[in-house]
mmCIF file of the N, C-alpha and C atoms, coordinates in Angstrom:
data_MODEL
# 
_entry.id   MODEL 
# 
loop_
_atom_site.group_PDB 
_atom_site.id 
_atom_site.type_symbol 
_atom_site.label_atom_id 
_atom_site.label_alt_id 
_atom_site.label_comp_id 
_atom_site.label_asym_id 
_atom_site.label_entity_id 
_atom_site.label_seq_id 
_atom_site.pdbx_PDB_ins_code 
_atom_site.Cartn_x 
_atom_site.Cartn_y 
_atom_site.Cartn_z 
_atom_site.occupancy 
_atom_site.B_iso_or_equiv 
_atom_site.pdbx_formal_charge 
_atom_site.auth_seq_id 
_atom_site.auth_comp_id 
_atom_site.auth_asym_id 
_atom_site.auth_atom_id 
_atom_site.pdbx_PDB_model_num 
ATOM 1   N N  . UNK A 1 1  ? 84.564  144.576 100.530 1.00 0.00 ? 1  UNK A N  1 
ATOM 2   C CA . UNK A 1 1  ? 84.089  145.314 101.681 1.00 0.00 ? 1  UNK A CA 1 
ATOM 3   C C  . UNK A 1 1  ? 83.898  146.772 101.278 1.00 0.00 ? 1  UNK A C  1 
ATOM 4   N N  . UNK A 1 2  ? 84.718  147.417 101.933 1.00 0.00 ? 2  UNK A N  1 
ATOM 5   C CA . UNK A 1 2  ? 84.207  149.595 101.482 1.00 0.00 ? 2  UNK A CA 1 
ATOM 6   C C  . UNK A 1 2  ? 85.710  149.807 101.509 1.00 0.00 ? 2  UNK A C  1 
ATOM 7   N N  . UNK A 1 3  ? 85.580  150.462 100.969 1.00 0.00 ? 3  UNK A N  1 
ATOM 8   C CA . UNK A 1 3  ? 86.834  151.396 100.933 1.00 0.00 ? 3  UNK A CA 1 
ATOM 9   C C  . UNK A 1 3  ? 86.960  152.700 102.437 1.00 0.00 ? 3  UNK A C  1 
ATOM 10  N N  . UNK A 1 4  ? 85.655  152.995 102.923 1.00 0.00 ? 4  UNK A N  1 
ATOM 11  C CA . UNK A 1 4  ? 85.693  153.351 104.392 1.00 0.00 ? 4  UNK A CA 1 
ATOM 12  C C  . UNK A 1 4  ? 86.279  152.703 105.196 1.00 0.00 ? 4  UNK A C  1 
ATOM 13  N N  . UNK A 1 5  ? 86.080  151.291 104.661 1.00 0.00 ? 5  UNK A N  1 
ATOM 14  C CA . UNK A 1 5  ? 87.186  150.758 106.094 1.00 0.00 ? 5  UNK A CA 1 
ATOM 15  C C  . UNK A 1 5  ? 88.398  150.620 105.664 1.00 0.00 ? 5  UNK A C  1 
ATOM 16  N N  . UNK A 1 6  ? 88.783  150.656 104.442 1.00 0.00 ? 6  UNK A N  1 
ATOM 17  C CA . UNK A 1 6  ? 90.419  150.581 103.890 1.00 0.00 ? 6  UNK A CA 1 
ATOM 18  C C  . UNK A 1 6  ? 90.811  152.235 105.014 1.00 0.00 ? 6  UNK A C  1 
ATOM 19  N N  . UNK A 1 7  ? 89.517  153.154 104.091 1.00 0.00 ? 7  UNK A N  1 
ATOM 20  C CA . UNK A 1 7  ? 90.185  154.472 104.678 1.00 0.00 ? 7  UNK A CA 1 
ATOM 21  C C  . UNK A 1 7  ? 90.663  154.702 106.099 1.00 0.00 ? 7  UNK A C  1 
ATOM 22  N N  . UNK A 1 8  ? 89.303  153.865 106.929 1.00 0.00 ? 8  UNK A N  1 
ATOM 23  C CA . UNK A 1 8  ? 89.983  153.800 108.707 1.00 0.00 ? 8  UNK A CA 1 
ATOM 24  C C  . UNK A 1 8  ? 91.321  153.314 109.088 1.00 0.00 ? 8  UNK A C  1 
ATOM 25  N N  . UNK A 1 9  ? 91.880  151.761 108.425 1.00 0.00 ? 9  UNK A N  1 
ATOM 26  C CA . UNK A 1 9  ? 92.832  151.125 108.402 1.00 0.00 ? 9  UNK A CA 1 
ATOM 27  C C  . UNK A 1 9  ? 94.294  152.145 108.208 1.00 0.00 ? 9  UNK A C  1 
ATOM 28  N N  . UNK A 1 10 ? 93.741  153.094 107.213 1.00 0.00 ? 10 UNK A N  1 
ATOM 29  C CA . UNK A 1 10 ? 94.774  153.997 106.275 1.00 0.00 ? 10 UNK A CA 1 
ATOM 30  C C  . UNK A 1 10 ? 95.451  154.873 107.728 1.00 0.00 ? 10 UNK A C  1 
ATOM 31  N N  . UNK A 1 11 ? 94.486  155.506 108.153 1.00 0.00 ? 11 UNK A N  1 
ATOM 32  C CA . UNK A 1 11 ? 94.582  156.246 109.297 1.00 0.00 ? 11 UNK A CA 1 
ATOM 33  C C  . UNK A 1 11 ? 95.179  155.955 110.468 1.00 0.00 ? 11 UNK A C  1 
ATOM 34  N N  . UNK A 1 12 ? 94.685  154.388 110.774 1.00 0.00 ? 12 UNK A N  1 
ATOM 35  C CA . UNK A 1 12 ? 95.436  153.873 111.706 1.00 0.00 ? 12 UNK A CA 1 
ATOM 36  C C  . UNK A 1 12 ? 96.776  153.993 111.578 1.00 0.00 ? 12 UNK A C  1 
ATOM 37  N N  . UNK A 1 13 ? 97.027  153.633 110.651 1.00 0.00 ? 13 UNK A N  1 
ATOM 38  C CA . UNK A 1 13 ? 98.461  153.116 110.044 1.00 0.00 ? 13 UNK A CA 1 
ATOM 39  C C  . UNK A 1 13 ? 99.395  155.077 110.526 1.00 0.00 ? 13 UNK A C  1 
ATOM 40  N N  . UNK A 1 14 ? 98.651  155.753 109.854 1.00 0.00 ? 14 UNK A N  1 
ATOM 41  C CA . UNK A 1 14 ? 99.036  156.813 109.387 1.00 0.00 ? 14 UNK A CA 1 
ATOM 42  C C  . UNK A 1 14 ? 99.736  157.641 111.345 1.00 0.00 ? 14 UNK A C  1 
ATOM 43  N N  . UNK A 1 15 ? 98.712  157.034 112.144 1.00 0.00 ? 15 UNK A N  1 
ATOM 44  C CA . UNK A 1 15 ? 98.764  157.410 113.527 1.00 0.00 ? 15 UNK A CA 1 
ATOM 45  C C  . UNK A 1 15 ? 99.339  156.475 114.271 1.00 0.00 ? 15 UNK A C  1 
ATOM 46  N N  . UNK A 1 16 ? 100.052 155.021 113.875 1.00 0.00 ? 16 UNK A N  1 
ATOM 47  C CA . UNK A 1 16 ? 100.751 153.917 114.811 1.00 0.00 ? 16 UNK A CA 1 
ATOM 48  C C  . UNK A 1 16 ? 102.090 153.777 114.058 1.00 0.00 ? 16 UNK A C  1 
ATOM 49  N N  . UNK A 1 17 ? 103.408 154.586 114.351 1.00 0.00 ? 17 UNK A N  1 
ATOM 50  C CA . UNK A 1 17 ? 104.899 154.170 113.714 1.00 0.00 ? 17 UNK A CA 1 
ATOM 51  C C  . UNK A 1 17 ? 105.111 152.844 114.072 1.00 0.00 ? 17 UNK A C  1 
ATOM 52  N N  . UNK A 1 18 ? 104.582 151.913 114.840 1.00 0.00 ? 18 UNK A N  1 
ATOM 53  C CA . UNK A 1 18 ? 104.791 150.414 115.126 1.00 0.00 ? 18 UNK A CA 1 
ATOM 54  C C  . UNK A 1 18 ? 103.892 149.705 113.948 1.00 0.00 ? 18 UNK A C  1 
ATOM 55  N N  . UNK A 1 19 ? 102.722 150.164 114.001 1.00 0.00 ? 19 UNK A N  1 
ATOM 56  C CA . UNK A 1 19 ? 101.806 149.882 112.803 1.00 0.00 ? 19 UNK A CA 1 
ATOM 57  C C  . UNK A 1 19 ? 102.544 149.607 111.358 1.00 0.00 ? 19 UNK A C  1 
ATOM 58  N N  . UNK A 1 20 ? 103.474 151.414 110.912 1.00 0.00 ? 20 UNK A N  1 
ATOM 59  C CA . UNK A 1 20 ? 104.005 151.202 109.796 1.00 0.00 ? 20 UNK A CA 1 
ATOM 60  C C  . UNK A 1 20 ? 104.861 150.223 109.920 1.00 0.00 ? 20 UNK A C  1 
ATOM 61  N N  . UNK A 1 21 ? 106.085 150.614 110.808 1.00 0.00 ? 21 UNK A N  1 
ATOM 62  C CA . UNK A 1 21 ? 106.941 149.217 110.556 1.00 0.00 ? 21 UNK A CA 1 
ATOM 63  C C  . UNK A 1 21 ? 106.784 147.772 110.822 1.00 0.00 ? 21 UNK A C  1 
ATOM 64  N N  . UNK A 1 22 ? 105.391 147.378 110.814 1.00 0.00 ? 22 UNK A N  1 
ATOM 65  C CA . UNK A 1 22 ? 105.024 146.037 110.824 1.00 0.00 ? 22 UNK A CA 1 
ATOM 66  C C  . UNK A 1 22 ? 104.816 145.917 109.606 1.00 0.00 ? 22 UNK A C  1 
ATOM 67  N N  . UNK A 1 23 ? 104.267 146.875 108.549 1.00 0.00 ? 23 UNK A N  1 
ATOM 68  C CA . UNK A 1 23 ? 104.170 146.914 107.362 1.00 0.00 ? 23 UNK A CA 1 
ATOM 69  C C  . UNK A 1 23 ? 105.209 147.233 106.369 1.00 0.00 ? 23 UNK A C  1 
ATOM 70  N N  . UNK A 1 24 ? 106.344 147.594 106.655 1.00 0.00 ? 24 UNK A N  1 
ATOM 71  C CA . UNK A 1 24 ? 107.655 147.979 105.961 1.00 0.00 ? 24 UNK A CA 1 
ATOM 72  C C  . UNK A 1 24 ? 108.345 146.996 105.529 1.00 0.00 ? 24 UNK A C  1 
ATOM 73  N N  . UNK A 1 25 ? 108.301 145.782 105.742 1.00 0.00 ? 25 UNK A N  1 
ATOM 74  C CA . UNK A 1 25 ? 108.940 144.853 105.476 1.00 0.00 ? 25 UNK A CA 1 
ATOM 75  C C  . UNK A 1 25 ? 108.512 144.552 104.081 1.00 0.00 ? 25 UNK A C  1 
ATOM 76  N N  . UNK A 1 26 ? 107.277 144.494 104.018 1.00 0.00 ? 26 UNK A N  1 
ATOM 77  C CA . UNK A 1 26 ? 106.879 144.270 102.591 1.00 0.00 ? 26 UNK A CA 1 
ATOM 78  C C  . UNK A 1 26 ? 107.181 144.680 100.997 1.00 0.00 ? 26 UNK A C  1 
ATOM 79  N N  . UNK A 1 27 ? 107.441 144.138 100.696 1.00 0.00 ? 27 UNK A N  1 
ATOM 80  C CA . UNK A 1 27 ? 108.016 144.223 99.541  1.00 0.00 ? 27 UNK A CA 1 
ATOM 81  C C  . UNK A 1 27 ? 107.751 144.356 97.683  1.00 0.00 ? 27 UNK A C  1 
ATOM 82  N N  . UNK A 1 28 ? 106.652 143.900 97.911  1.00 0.00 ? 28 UNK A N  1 
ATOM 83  C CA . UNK A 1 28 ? 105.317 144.430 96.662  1.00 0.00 ? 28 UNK A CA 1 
ATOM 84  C C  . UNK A 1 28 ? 103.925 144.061 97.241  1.00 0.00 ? 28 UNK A C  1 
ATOM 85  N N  . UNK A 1 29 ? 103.305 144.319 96.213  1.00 0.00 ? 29 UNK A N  1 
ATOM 86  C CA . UNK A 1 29 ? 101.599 143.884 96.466  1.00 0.00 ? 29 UNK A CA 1 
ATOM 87  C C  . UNK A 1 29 ? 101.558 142.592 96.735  1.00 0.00 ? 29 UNK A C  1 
ATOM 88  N N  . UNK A 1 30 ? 102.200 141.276 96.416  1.00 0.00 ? 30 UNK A N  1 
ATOM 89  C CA . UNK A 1 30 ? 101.560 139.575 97.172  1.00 0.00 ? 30 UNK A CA 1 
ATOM 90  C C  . UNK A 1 30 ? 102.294 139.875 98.503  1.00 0.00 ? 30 UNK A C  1 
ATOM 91  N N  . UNK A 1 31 ? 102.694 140.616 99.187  1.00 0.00 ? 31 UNK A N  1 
ATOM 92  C CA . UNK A 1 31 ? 103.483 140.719 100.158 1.00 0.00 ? 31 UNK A CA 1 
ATOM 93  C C  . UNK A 1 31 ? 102.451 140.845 101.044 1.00 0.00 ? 31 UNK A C  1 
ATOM 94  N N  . UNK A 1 32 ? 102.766 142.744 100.775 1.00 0.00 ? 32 UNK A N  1 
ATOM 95  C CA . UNK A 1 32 ? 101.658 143.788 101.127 1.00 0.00 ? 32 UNK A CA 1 
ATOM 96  C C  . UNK A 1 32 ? 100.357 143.035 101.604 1.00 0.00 ? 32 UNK A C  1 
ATOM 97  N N  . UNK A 1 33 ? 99.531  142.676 100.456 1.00 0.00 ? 33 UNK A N  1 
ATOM 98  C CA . UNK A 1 33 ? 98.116  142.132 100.772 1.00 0.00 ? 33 UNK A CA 1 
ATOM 99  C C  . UNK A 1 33 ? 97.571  141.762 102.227 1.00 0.00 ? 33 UNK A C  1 
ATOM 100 N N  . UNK A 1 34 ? 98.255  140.660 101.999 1.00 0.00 ? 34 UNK A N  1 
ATOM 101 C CA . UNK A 1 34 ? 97.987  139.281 103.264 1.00 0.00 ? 34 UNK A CA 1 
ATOM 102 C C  . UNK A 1 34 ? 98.237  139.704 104.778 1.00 0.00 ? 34 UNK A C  1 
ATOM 103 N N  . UNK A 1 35 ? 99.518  141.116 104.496 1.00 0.00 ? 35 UNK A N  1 
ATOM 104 C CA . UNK A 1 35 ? 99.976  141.216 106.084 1.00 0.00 ? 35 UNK A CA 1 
ATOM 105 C C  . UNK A 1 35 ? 98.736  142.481 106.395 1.00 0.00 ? 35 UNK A C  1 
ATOM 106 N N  . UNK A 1 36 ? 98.239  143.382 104.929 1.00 0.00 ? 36 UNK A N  1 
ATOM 107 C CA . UNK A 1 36 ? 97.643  144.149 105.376 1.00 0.00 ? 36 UNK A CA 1 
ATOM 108 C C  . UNK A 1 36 ? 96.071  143.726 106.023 1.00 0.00 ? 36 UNK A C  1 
ATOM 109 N N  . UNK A 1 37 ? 95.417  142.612 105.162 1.00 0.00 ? 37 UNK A N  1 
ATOM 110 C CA . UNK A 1 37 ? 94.515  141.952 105.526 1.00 0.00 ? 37 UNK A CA 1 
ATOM 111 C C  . UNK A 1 37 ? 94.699  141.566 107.228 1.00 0.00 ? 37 UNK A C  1 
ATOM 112 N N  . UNK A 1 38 ? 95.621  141.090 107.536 1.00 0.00 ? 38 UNK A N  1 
ATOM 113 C CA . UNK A 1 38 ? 95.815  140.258 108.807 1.00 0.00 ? 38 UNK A CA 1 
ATOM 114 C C  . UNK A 1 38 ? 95.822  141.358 110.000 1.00 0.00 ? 38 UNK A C  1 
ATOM 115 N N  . UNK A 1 39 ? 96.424  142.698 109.843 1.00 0.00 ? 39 UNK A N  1 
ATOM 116 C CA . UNK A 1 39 ? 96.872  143.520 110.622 1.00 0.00 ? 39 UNK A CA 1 
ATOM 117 C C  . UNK A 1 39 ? 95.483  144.459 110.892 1.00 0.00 ? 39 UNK A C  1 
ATOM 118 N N  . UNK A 1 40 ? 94.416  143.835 109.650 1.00 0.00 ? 40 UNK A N  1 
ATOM 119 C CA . UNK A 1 40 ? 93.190  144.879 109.871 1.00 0.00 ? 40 UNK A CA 1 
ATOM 120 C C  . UNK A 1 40 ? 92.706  144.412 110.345 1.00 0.00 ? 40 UNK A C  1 
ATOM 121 N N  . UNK A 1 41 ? 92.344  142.893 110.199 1.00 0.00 ? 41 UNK A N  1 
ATOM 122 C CA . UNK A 1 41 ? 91.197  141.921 111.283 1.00 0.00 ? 41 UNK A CA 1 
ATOM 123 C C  . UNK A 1 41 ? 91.724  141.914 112.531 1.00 0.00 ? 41 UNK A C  1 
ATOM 124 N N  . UNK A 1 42 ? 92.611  141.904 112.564 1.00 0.00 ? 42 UNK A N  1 
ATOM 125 C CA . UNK A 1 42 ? 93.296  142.151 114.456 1.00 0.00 ? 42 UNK A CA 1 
ATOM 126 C C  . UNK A 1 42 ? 92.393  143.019 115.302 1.00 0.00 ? 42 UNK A C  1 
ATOM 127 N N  . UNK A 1 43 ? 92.264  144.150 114.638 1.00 0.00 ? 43 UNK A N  1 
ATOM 128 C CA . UNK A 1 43 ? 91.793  145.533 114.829 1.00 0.00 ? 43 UNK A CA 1 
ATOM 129 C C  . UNK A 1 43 ? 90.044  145.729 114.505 1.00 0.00 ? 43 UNK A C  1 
ATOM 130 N N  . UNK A 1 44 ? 89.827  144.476 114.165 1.00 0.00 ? 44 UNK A N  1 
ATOM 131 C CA . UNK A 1 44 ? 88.349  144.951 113.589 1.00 0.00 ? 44 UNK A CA 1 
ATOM 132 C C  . UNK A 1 44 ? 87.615  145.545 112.201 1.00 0.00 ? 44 UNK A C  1 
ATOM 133 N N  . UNK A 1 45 ? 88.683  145.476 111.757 1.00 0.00 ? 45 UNK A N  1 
ATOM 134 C CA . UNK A 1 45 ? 88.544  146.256 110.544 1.00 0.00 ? 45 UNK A CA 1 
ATOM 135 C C  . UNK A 1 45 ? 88.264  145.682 109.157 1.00 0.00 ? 45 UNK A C  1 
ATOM 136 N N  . UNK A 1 46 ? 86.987  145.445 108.960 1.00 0.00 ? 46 UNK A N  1 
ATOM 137 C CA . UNK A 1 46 ? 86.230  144.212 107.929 1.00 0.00 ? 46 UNK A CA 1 
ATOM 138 C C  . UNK A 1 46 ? 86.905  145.069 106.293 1.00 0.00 ? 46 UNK A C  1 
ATOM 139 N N  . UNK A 1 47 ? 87.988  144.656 105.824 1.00 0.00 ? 47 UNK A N  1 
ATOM 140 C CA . UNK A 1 47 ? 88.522  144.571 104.409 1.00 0.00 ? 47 UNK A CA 1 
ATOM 141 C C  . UNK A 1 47 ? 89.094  143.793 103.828 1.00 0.00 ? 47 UNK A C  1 
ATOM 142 N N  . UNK A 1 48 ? 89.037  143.733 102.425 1.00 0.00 ? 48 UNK A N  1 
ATOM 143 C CA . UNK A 1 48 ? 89.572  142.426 101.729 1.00 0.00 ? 48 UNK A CA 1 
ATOM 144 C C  . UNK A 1 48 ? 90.296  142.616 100.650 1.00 0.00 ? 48 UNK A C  1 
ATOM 145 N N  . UNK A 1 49 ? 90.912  142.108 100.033 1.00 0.00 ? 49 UNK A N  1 
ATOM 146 C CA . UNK A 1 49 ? 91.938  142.065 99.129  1.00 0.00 ? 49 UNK A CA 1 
ATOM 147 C C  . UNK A 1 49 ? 91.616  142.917 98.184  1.00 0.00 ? 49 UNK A C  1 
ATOM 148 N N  . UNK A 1 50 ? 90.550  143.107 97.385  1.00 0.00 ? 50 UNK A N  1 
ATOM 149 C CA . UNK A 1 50 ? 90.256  144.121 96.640  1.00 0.00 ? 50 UNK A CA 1 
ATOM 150 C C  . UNK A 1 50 ? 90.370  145.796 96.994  1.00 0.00 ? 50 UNK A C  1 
ATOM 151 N N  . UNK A 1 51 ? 89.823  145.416 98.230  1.00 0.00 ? 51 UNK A N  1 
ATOM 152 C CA . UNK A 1 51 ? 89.982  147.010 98.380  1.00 0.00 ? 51 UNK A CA 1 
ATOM 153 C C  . UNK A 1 51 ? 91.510  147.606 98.748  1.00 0.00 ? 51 UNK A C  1 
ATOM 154 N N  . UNK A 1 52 ? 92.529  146.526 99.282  1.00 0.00 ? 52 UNK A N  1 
ATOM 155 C CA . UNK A 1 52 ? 94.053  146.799 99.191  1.00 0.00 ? 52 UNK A CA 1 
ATOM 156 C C  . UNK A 1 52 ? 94.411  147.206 97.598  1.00 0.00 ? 52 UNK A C  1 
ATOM 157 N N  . UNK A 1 53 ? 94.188  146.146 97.061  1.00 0.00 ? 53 UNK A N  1 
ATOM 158 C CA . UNK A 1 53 ? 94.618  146.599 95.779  1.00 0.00 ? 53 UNK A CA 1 
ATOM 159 C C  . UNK A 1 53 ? 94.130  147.324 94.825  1.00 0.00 ? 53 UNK A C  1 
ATOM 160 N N  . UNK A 1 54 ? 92.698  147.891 95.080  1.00 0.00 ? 54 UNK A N  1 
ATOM 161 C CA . UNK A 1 54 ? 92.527  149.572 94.607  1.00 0.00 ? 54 UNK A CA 1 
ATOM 162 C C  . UNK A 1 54 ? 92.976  150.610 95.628  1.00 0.00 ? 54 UNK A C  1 
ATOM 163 N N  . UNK A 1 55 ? 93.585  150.680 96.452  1.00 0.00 ? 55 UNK A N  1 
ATOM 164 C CA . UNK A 1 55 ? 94.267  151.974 97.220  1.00 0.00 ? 55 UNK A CA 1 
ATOM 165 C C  . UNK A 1 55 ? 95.304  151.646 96.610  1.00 0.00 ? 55 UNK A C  1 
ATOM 166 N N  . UNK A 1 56 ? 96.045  150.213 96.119  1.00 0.00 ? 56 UNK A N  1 
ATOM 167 C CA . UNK A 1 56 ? 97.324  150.446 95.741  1.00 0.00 ? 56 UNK A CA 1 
ATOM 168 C C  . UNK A 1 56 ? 97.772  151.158 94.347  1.00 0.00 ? 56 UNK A C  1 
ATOM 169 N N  . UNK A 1 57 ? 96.843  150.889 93.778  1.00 0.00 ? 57 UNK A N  1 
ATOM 170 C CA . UNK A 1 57 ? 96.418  150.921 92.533  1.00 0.00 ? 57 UNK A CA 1 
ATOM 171 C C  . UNK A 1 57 ? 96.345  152.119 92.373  1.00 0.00 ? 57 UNK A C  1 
ATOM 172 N N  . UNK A 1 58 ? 95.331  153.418 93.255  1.00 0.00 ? 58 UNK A N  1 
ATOM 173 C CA . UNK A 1 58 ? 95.226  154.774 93.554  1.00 0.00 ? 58 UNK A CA 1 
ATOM 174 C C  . UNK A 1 58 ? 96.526  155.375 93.683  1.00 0.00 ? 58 UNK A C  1 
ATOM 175 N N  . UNK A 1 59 ? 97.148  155.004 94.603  1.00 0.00 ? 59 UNK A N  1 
ATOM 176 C CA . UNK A 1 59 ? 98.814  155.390 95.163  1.00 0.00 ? 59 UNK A CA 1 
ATOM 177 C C  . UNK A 1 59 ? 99.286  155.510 93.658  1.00 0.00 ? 59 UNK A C  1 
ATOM 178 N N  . UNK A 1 60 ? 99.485  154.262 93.149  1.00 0.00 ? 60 UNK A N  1 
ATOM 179 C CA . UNK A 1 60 ? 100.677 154.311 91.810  1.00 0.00 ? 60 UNK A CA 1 
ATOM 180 C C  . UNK A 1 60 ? 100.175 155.573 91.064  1.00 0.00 ? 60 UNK A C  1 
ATOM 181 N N  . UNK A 1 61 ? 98.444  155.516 90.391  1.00 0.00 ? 61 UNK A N  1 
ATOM 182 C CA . UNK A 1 61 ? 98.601  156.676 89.476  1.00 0.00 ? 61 UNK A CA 1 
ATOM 183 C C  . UNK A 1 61 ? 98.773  158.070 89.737  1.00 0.00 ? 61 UNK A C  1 
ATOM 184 N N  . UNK A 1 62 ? 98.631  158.103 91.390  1.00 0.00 ? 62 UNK A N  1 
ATOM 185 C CA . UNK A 1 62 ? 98.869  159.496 91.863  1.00 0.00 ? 62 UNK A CA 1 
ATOM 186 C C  . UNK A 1 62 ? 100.303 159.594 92.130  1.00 0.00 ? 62 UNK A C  1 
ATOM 187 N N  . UNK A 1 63 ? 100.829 159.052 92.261  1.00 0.00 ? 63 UNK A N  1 
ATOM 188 C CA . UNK A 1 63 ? 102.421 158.954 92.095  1.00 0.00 ? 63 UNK A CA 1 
ATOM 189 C C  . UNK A 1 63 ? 103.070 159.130 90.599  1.00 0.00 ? 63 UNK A C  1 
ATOM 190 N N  . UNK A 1 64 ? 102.399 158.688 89.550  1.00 0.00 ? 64 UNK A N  1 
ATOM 191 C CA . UNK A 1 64 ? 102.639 158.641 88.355  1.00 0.00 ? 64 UNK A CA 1 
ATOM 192 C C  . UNK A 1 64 ? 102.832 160.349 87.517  1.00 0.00 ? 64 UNK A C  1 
ATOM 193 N N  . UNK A 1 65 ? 101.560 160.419 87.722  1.00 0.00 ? 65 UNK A N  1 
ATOM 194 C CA . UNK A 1 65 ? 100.407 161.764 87.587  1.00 0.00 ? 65 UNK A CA 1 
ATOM 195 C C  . UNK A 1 65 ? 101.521 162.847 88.131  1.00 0.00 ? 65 UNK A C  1 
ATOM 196 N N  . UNK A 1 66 ? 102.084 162.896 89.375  1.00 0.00 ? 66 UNK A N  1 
ATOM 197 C CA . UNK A 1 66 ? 103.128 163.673 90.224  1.00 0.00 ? 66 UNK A CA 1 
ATOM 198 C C  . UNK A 1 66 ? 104.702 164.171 88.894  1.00 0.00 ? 66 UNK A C  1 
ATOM 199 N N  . UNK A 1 67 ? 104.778 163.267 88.336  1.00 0.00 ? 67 UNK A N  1 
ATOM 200 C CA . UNK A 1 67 ? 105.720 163.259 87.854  1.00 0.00 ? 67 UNK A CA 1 
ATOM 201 C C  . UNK A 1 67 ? 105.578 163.497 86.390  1.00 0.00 ? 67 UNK A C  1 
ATOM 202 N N  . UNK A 1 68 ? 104.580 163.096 85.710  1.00 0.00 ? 68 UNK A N  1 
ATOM 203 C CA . UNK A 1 68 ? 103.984 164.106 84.348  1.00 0.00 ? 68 UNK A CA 1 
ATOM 204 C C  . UNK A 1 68 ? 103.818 165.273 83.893  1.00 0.00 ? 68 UNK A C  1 
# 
């Protein structure tokens, strides 16, 4: 799909504390994925597994990068 709609999803998340902790439970990326997929189509929000796992993917090296 786009990464625009990862980015909308991102936002949501970023603006619903019920949102995050529906997502807190998760525990790595096969976790993560599926609930994030599920929690976006609820909402309308056309993304797919790829584009989860390049934001996740983004996160780690900017997290990495932080600490170099």
């Amino acid at each position: 799909m786009s990464q625009q709609a990862f980015e909308r999803f991102r936002e949501l998340v970023l603006d619903d504390d019920a949102l995050q902790a529906q997502l807190r439970p998760a525990r790595n990326i096969s976790e993560l994925v599926p609930l994030v997929l599920m929690l976006a189509r609820e909402r309308g929000i056309p993304i797919d597994a790829e584009d989860v796992e390049i934001a996740w993917q983004a996160a780690q090296r900017a997290w990495i990068v932080r600490w170099i």
